[in-house]
C-alpha positions as CSV (number, residue, x, y, z in Angstrom):
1,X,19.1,23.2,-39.3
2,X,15.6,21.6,-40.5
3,X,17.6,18.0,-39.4
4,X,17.8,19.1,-36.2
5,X,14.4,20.4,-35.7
6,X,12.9,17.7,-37.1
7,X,15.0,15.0,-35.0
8,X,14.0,16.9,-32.0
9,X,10.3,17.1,-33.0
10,X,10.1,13.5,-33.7
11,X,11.9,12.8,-30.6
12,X,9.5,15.5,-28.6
13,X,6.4,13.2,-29.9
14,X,8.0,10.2,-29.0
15,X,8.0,10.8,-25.6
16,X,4.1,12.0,-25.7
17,X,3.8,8.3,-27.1
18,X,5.4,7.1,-24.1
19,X,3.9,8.9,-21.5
20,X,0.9,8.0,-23.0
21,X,1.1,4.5,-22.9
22,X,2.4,4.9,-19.3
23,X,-1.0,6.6,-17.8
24,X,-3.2,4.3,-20.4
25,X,-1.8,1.4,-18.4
26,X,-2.1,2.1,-15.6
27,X,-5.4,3.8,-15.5
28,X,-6.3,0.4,-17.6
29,X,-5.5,-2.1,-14.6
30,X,-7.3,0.5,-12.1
31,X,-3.4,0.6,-10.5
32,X,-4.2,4.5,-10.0
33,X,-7.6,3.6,-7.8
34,X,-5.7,2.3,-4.4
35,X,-2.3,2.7,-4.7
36,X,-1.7,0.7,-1.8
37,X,-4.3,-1.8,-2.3
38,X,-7.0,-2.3,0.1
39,X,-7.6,-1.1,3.6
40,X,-8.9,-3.3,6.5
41,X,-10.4,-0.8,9.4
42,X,-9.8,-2.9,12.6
43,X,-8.9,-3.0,16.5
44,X,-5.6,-4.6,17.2
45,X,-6.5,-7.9,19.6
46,X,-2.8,-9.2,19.7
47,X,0.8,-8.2,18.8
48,X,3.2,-11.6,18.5
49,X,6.7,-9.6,17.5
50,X,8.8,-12.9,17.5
51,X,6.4,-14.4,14.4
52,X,5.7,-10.9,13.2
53,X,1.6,-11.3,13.9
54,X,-0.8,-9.2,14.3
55,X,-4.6,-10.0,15.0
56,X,-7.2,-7.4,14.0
57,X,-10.7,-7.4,14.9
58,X,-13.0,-5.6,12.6
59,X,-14.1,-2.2,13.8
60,X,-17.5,-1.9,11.4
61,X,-19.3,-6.3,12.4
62,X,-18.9,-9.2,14.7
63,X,-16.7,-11.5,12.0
64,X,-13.8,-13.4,12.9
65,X,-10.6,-11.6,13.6
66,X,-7.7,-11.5,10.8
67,X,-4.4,-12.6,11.3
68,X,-1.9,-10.6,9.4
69,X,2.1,-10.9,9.2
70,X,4.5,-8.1,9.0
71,X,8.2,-8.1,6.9
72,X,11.3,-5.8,6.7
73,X,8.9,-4.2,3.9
74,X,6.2,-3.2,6.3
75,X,5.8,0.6,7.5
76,X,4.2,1.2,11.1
77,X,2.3,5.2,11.2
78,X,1.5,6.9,14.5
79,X,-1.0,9.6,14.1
80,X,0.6,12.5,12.5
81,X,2.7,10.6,10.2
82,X,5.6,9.6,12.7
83,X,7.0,6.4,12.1
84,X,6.8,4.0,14.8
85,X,8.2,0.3,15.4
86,X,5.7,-2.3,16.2
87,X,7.0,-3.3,19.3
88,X,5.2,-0.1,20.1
89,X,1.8,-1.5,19.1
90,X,-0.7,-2.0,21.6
91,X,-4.2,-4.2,22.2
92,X,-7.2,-2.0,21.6
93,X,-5.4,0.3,19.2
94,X,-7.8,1.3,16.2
95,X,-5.6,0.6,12.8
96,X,-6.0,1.1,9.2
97,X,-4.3,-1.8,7.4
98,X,-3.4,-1.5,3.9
99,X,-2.1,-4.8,2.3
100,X,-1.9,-6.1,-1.1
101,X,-4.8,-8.1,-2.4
102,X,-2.5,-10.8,-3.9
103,X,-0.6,-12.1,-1.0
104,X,-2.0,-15.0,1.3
105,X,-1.6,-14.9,4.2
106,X,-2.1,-11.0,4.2
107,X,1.0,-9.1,4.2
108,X,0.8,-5.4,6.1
109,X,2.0,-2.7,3.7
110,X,1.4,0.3,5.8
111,X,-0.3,0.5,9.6
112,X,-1.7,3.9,10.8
């Protein structure tokens, strides 16, 4: 009877341990701060759908527009949280881009 209590004690804190170390990592790399990595605020200027393009103009200055690309990974949000194919994207549309900051060129994660 104390064997058994004790295994499942010890087994109890061992998973505290892990769930520990889980949250400690991540809140260690910041992972927890954007999970979807940065946003880019923009206007859409053009839609290429045969090389999966997409050229955003900046909503807030006057810089340069940015080219992103699009793959089967990629998720398209109306308003209201409908999904949407980008075929249904139009010039002058105002976006929210979320992309990971590691990819070059910049990869769309999520479009709203």
């Amino acid at each position: 009877m104390i064997g058994t209590t004790r295994r499942i004690l010890l087994a109890a804190i061992a998973a505290c341990a892990l769930v520990i170390i889980f949250f400690a990592a991540g809140c260690s790399t910041g992972s927890w701060k954007t999970p979807h990595g940065p946003s880019f605020n923009g206007t859409i200027q053009s839609v290429d759908l045969a090389s999966h393009l997409l050229t955003v103009a900046p909503l807030e200055s006057d810089s340069a527009p940015i080219v992103f690309q699009w793959d089967d990974r990629s998720r398209f949000w109306a308003n209201g949280g409908l999904r949407i194919e980008p075929q249904l994207l139009e010039t002058r549309d105002s976006v929210r881009i979320h992309y990971p900051a590691d990819t070059t060129p910049w990869i769309v994660q999520h479009l709203i």
